[in-house]
C-alpha positions in Angstrom: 0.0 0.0 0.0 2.7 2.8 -1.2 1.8 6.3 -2.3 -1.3 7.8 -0.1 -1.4 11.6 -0.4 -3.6 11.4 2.4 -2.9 14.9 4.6 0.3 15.9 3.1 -2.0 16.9 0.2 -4.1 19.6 2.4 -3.5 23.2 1.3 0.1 24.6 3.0 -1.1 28.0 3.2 -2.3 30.7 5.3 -6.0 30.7 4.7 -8.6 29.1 6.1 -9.7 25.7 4.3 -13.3 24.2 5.8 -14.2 20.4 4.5 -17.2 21.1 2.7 -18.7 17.3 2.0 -17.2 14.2 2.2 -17.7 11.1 -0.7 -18.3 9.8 -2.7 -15.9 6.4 -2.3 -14.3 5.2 -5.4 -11.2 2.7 -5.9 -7.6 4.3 -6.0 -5.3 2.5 -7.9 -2.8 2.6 -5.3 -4.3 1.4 -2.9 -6.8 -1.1 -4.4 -7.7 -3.1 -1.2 -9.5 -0.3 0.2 -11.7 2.5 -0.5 -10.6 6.1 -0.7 -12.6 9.0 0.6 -12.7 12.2 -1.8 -12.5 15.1 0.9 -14.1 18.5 -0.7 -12.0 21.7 1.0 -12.7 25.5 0.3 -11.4 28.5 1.3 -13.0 31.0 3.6 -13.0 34.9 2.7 -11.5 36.7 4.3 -9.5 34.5 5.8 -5.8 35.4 5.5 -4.5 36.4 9.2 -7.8 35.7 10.8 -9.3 33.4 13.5 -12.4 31.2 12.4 -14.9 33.2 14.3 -13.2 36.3 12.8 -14.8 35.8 9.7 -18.3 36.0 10.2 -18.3 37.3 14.1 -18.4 34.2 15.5 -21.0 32.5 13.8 -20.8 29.6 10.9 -19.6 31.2 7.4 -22.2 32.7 5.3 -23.0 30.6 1.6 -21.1 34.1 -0.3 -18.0 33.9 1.9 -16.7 30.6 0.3 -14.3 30.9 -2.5 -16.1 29.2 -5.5 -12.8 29.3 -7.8 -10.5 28.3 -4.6 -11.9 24.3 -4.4 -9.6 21.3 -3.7 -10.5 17.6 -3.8 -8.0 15.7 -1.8 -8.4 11.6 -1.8 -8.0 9.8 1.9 -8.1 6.4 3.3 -11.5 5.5 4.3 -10.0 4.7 7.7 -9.5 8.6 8.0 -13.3 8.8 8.4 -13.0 7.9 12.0 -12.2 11.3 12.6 -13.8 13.5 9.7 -16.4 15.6 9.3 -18.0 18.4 7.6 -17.2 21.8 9.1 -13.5 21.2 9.8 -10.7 23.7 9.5 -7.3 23.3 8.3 -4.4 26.4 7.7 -0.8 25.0 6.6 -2.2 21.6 6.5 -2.8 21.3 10.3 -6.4 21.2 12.0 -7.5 24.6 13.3 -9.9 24.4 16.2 -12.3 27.6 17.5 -11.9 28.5 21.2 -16.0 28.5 21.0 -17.1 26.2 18.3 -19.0 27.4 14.9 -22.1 25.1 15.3 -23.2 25.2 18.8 -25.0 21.6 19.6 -28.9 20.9 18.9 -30.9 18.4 21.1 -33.6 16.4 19.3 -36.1 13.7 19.9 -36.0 12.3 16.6 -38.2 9.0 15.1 -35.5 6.2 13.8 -38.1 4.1 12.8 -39.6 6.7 10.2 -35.8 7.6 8.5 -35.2 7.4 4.7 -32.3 7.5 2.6 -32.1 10.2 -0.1 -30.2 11.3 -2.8 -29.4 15.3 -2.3 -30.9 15.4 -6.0 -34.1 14.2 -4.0 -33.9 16.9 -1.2 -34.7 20.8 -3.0 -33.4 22.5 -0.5 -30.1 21.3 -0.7 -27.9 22.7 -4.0 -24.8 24.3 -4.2 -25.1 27.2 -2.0 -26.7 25.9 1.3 -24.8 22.4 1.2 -21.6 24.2 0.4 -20.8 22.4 -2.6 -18.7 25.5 -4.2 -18.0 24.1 -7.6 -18.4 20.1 -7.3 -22.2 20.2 -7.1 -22.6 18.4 -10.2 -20.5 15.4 -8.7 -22.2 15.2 -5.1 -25.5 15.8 -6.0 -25.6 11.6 -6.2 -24.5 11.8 -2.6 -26.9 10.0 0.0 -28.2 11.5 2.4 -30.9 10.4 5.7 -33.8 12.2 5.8 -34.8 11.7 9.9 -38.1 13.4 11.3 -38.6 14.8 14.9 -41.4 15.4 16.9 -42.2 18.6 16.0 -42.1 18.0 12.4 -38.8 19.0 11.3 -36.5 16.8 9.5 -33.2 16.5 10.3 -30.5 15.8 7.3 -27.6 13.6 7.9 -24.8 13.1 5.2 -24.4 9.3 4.3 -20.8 9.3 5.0 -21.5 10.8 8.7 -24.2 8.2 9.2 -21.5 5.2 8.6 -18.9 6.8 10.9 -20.9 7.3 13.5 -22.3 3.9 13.0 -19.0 2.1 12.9 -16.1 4.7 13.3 -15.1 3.5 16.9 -11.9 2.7 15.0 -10.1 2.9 11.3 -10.0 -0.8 11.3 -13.3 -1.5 12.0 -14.4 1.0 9.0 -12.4 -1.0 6.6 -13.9 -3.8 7.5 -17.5 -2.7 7.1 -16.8 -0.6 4.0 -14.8 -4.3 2.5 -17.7 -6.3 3.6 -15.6 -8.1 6.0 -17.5 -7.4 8.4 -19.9 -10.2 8.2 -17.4 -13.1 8.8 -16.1 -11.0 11.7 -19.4 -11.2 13.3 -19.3 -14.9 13.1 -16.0 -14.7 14.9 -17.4 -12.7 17.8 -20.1 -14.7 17.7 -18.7 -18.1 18.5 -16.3 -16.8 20.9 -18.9 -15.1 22.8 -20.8 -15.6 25.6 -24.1 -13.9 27.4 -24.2 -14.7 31.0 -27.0 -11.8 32.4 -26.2 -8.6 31.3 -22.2 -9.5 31.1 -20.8 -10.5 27.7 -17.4 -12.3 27.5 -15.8 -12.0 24.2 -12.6 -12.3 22.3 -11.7 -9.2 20.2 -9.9 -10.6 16.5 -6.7 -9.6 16.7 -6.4 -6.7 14.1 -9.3 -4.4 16.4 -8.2 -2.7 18.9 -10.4 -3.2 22.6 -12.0 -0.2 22.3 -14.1 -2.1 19.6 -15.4 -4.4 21.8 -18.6 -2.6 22.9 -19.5 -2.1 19.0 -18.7 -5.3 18.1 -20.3 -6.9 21.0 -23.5 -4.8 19.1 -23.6 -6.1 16.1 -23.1 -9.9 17.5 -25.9 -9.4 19.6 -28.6 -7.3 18.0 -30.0 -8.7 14.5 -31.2 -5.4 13.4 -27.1 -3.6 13.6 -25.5 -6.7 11.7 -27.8 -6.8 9.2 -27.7 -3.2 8.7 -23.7 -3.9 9.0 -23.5 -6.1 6.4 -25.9 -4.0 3.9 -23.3 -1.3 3.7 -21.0 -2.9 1.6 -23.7 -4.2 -1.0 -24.9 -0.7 -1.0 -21.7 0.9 -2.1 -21.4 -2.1 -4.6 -25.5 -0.8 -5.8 -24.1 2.7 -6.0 -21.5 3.0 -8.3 -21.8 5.0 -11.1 -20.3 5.1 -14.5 -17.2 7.2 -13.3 -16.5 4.6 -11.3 -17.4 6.8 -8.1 -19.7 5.0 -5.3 -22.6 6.3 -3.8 -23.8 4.6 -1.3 -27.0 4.5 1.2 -27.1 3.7 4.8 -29.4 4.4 7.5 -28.7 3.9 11.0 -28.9 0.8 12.5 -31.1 0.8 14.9 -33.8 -1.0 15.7 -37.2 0.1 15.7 -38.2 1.3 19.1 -40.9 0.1 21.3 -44.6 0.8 20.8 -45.8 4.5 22.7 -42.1 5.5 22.7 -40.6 6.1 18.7 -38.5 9.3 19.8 -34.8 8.5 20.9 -32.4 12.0 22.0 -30.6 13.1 19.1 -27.5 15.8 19.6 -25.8 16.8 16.7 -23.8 19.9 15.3 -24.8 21.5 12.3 -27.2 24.3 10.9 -30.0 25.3 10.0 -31.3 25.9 6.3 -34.9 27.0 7.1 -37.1 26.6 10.2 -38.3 23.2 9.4 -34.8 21.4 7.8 -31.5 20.8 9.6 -28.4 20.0 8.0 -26.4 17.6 10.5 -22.6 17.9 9.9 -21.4 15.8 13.0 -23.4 13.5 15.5 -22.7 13.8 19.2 -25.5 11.9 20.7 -28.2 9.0 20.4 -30.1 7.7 23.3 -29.6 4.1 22.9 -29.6 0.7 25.1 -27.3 -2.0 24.1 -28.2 -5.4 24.9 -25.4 -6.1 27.6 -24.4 -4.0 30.5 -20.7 -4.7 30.6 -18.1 -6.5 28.4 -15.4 -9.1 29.4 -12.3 -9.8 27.5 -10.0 -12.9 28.1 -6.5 -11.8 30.1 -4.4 -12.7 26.6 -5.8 -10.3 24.6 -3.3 -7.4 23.9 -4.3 -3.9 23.4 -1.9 -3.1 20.4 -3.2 -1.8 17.3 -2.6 -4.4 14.3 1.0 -5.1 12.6 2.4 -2.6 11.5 3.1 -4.9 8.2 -1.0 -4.8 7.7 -2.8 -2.5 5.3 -4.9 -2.1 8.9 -1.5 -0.1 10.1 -1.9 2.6 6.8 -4.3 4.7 8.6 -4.7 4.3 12.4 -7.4 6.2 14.3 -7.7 4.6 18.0 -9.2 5.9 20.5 -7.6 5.8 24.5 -8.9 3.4 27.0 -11.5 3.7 29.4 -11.3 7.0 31.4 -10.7 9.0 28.5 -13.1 7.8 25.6 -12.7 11.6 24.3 -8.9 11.0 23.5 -7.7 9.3 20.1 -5.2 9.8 17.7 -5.1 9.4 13.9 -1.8 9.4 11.8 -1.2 9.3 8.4 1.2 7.1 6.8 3.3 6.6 3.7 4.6 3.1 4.1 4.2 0.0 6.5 6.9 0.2 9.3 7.8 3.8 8.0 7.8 6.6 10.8 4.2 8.1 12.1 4.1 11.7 10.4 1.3 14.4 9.7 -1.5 15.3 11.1 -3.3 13.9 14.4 -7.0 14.8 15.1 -8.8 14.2 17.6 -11.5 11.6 18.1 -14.9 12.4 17.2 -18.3 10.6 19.5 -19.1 7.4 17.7 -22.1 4.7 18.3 -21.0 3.3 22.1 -17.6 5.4 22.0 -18.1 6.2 25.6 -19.2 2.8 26.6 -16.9 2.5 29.8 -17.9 -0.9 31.2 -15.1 -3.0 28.9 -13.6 -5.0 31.3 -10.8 -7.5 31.7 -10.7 -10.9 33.8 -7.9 -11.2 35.9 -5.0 -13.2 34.6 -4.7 -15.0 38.2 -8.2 -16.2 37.7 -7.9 -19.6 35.5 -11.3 -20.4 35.7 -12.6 -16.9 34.7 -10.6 -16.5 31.5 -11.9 -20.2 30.7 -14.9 -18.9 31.0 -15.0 -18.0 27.1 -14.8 -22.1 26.2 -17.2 -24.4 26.3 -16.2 -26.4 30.0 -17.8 -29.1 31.9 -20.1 -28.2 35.0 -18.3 -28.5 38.4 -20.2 -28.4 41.5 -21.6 -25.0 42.8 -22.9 -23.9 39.2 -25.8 -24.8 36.8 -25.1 -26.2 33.0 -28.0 -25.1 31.0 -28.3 -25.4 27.1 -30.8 -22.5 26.6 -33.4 -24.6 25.4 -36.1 -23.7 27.9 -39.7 -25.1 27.0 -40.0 -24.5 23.7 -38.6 -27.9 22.0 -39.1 -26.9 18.6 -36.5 -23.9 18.9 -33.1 -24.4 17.8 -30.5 -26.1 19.4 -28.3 -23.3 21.6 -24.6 -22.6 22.7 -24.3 -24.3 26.4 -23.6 -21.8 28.7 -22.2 -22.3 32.2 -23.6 -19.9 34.9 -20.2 -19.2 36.8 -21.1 -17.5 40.5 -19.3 -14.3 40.7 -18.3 -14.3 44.2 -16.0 -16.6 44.0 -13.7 -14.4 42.5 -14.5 -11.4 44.9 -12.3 -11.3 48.2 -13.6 -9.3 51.4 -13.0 -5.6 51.2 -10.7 -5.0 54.7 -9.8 -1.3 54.8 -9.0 0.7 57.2 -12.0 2.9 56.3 -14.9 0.1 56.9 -12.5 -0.9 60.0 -12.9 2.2 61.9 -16.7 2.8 60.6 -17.2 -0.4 62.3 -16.0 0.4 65.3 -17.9 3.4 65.6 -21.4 1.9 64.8 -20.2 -1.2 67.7 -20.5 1.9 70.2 -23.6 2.7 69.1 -24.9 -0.1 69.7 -24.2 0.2 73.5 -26.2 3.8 73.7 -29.5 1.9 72.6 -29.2 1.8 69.0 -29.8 -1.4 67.3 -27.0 -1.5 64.1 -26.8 -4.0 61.5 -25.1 -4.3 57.7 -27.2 -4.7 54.7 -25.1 -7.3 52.5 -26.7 -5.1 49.3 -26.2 -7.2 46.2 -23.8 -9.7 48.2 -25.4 -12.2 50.5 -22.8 -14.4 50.9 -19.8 -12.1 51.2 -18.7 -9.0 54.3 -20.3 -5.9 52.6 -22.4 -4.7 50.0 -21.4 -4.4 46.5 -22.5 -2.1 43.7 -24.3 -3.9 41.0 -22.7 -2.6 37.8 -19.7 -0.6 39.2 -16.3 -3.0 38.7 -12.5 -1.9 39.4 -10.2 -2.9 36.9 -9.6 -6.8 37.7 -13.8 -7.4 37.3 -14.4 -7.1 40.9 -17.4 -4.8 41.9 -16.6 -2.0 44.0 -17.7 -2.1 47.4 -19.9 -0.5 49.7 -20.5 -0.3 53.5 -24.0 -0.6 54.1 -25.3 0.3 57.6 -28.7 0.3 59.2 -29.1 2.2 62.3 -32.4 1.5 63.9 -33.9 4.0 67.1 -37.2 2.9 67.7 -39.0 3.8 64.8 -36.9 5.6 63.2 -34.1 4.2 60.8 -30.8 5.8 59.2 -28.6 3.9 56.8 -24.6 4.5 56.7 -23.0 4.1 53.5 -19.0 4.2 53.2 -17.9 3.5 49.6 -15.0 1.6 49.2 -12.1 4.1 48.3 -10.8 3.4 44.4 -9.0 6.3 42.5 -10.4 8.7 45.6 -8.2 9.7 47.9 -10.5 10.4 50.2 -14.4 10.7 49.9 -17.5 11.5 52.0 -19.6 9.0 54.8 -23.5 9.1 53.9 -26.2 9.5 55.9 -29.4 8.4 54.6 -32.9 8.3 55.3 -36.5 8.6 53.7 -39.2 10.7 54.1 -40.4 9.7 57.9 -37.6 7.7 58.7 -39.0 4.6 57.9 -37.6 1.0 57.2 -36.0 0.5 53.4 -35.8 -2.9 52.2 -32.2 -4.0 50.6 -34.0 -3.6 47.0 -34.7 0.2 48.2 -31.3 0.8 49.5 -29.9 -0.8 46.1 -31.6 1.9 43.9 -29.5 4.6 46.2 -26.7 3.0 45.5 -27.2 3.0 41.5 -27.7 7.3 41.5 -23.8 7.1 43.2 -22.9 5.0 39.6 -20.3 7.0 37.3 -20.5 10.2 39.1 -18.1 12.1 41.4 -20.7 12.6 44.1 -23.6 11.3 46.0 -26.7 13.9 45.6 -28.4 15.5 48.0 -31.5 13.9 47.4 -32.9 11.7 45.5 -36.0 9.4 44.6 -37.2 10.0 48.1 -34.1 9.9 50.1 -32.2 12.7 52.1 -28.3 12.2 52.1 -26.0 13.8 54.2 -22.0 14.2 53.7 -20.2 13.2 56.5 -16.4 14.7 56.0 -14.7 13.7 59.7 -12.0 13.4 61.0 -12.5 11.9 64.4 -9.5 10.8 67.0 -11.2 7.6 68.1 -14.1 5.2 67.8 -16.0 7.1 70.8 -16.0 10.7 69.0 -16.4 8.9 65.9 -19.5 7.6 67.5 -20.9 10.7 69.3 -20.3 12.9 65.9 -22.6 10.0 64.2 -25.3 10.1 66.3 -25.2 14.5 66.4 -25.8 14.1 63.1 -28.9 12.0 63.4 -30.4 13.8 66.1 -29.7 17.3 63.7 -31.6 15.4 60.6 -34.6 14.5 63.0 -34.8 18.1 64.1 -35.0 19.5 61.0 -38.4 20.3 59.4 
C-alpha cells in the first residue's frame, strides 16, 4: 500500500480551508484493497490572518463567503473517516480548532423508525449554495443523504458518510472492514467466541481491532437489526456506483425500531439550519440508545496493540484511549508499512457506544474466569444449562455455564470500613440497634454495587449500615475508596424515617454509579455528607449520632 497523499495533500497556506462534504468512495489504484474518501476543502474569505470566528463574528460562514474558484479535492483512506467531518478547519495543513465552536450543539427527539435514505438530488433545499458544494455540485449531487423526522415536524438531514462513521467509526480498522464487507465473517467470529451470561458478555476481540471495539462489536453480534444493517453497507456501495466509477452509497442507522408509545430516541448533533423546518447535520454527538449487555469481558491474553504494522490495517490508524478517557484518540497518516508516524493527528470524534466505559478484563490470576469464554464441563456449585427452555421446537443453543461471581470477589478489609465499624459497635451500646445490609452480596462482608467494577472485574464495594432507634431508621453508606483519595460517609434516610428494604437501599446506590458525588436527594431519600475526621471510635460515635439527632430536628 505505497503512495497515499492522504494529509500531506491539504492546502500549505495561510488561509482558512473548511471540509465542505465528504464522498463519494471510489477505488484508488494505489491502494486497491480499500476505499478512498474524496474530501471536498474550500477556502473562507477573508481569511488570511484571521481566526475562524473572525470571519463571520463568531457565527458559521455565510453561503457568499466561500471561495467558488479556490476548491480542492484531496483523496484519503477510508479509515481517515473515524475522525472527519464536515465543518473542519485546516491552515498549513494542520487542523485549526475555534476557542467557541462554529455550530453550537442541537438536542432532538428524533423518530429512527420513520428515517429514509435520499439522494441530495431528491432533497430541494439542498444545491450548491446551502450544502456548500462551491463548484463540485454536479458530482455530489448523487450523494446520499438520511432524511430523519422529529417530533415537532422538522427533518433532520444527515450526510451518508456521517451516518456510517458514527455507525461504525469506533476505530479505522473496524471502518475498513464494514466498507470491504468483511465485516460479516467478523461477526461470526465474535459470535462463537462469545458468551451472554445476564447482562455480562465475555468476548474475544480478532486480533487486528483494537479493545475499544469491543462494545461495538459486542453490538452487532448481539442485535439482529445492527448486523444486518452492517453487512448491507458494503452491497450498498457495490449498488451505487456510477459510471465514473465513483460509489454512492446509502445507509441508514442501525437501529432498531423502538418500542410501541415511545418512537423518539435524544438526538445531539452539530450542524445548521437551512430554514425553520430542515437541519443540516454535519457531525453526530448523541443517540439515546440501550445496548443489549451492561458490561463487556475480555480474556487476560488479549493485547491492546493496534494491528501489525506490516497490515494494510497499520496505513491509517485512528484509535481511541482506554477507558477514562473515551474523548482521546489519535489518527496518523502514513506513507509506508513500518515507516515513521508523520502528519496530522486529530482528535477523536463521538461514535455509536464510543463512551461505553464498562469494557472490562478478567484477571490473569483467575484460571477459571478467563476459561470462562470455552465451552467447559459443570463443576459443583454452578448450573449447565443449554438454553433450550420449553420451547422444544427452537433451535439447538450454545451451552452456557452460569459461573457465581463471588467466587472471584475477596472481602474488602480497609481501614476505612474498620474504623466505621467500630464506631457503629458503640452505638450499639447507647441503645441503638446497628446491622449491615449485604446489598447485592449475600454471601460475602459488605455490600457491593451492582454494575460498578475496578479494573480486575471485581465490583466495587460499599459499606452498608442500618441504624435502627425505635421507629426511626438511618442507613450508613462508606464506599469503598478506588481512585479517591478520600471521599465522603453518607447518611441516609426517607421521608419519615422509615424501614428501606435491601432492594430500596440498592436503587441509592445505583444514582452514586459514574459520578463524582452522591446527591443530596434523590428518589425520596435525604443524604448527608459526612467529612470527619475523628480521633477515636468514641467521637467517631458521638459525631454519628449528632448528626442523626440534627436530621430529625430539622423540618
Amino acid at each position: 500500500m505505497r503512495g497515499w497523499p492522504q494529509f500531506n495533500s491539504l492546502p500549505k497556506d495561510d488561509l482558512l480551508w473548511m471540509i465542505t462534504w465528504l464522498g463519494p468512495l471510489y477505488r484508488d489504484q494505489n491502494a486497491p484493497s480499500q476505499y478512498a474518501v474524496l474530501c471536498h476543502l474550500t477556502t473562507l474569505y477573508p481569511s488570511k490572518r484571521r481566526s475562524p470566528r473572525q470571519v463571520n463574528y463568531g457565527a458559521f460562514p455565510r453561503p457568499d463567503q466561500f471561495s467558488s474558484h479556490r476548491v480542492r479535492s484531496i483523496a484519503l483512506s477510508s479509515g481517515d473517516l473515524a475522525a472527519l467531518c464536515v465543518g473542519m478547519i485546516f491552515r498549513n495543513g494542520k487542523l485549526v480548532t475555534p476557542r467557541k465552536t462554529l455550530t453550537p450543539a442541537e438536542h432532538f427527539r428524533a423518530d429512527f423508525g420513520a428515517q429514509k435514505s435520499l439522494k441530495l438530488s431528491e432533497l430541494p433545499l439542498l444545491d450548491q449554495k446551502t450544502a456548500l458544494m462551491a463548484g463540485d455540485w454536479a458530482t455530489m449531487a448523487a450523494s446520499g443523504c438520511v432524511a430523519l423526522p422529529d417530533d415537532q415536524g422538522r427533518m433532520l438531514l444527515i450526510p451518508v458518510l456521517e451516518v456510517i462513521r458514527w455507525s461504525y467509526g469506533a476505530s479505522s480498522r473496524l471502518l475498513q472492514a464494514v466498507l470491504s464487507g468483511e465485516i460479516g465473517a467478523v461477526i461470526e467470529q465474535v459470535q462463537a467466541s462469545g458468551t451472554l451470561e445476564g447482562r455480562d458478555y465475555f468476548m474475544t476481540v480478532p486480533g487486528e481491532f483494537p479493545e475499544t471495539d469491543a462494545p461495538l462489536l459486542a453490538r452487532l453480534a448481539l442485535d439482529e437489526q445492527a448486523g444486518k444493517q452492517a453487512r448491507q453497507v458494503h452491497l450498498q456501495i457495490i449498488a451505487g456506483k456510477d459510471r465514473q466509477a465513483y460509489h454512492f452509497p446509502r445507509a441508514i442507522f442501525p437501529y432498531a425500531r423502538p418500542p410501541e408509545g415511545q418512537p423518539f430516541r435524544a438526538f445531539a448533533a452539530q450542524g445548521r439550519w437551512l430554514d425553520p423546518q430542515h437541519y443540516l447535520v454535519h457531525r453526530v454527538l448523541y443517540v439515546s440508545d440501550s445496548p443489549p449487555f451492561g458490561a463487556v469481558y475480555l480474556p487476560p491474553q488479549v493485547e491492546l496493540d493496534g494491528p501489525p504494522q506490516d497490515t494494510d490495517a497499520a496505513q491509517t490508524r485512528h484509535a481511541r484511549a482506554r477507558r477514562g478517557n473515551v474523548r482521546k484518540a489519535q489518527l496518523y497518516s502514513n506513507q509506508e508499512p513500518r515507516a515513521a508516524r508523520t502528519a496530522t493527528r486529530l482528535p477523536a470524534l463521538p461514535a455509536m457506544l464510543s463512551d461505553f466505559t464498562a469494557v472490562l478484563r478478567l484477571p490473569p490470576s483467575k484460571e477459571q474466569s478467563g476459561a470462562r469464554l470455552l465451552p467447559r464441563t459443570p463443576v459443583a456449585g454452578t448450573s449447565f444449562s443449554t438454553g433450550l427452555g420449553s420451547d422444544r421446537a427452537s433451535a439447538l443453543k450454545r451451552a452456557v455455564l452460569a459461573h457465581d461471581r463471588r467466587e472471584d470477589e475477596t472481602p474488602i478489609l480497609t481501614d476505612y470500613f474498620v474504623q466505621l465499624r467500630a464506631a457503629v459497635g458503640r452505638l450499639s451500646l447507647t441503645g441503638f440497634t446497628v446491622s449491615e445490609l449485604l446489598v447485592n452480596n449475600p454471601g460475602g462482608q459488605e455490600g457491593r454495587f451492582e454494575h460498578w467494577r475496578r479494573e480486575n472485574g471485581q465490583r466495587i464495594g460499599c459499606l452498608v449500615i442500618e441504624v435502627q432507634n425505635g421507629a426511626t431508621f438511618f442507613y450508613l453508606l462508606d464506599k469503598e475508596l478506588v481512585h479517591e483519595p478520600y471521599g465522603p460517609l453518607i447518611l441516609a434516610h426517607r421521608t419519615g424515617f422509615p424501614h428501606a428494604s435491601a432492594a430500596e437501599v440498592n436503587v441509592l446506590m445505583n444514582t452514586r454509579v459514574h459520578q463524582r458525588t452522591w446527591p443530596k436527594s434523590a428518589m425520596g431519600w435525604t443524604l448527608t455528607h459526612i467529612r470527619h475526621q475523628y480521633a477515636n471510635a468514641e467521637t467517631y460515635a458521638r459525631g454519628l449520632q449528632k448528626h442523626m439527632d440534627t436530621a430529625q430536628a430539622s423540618p
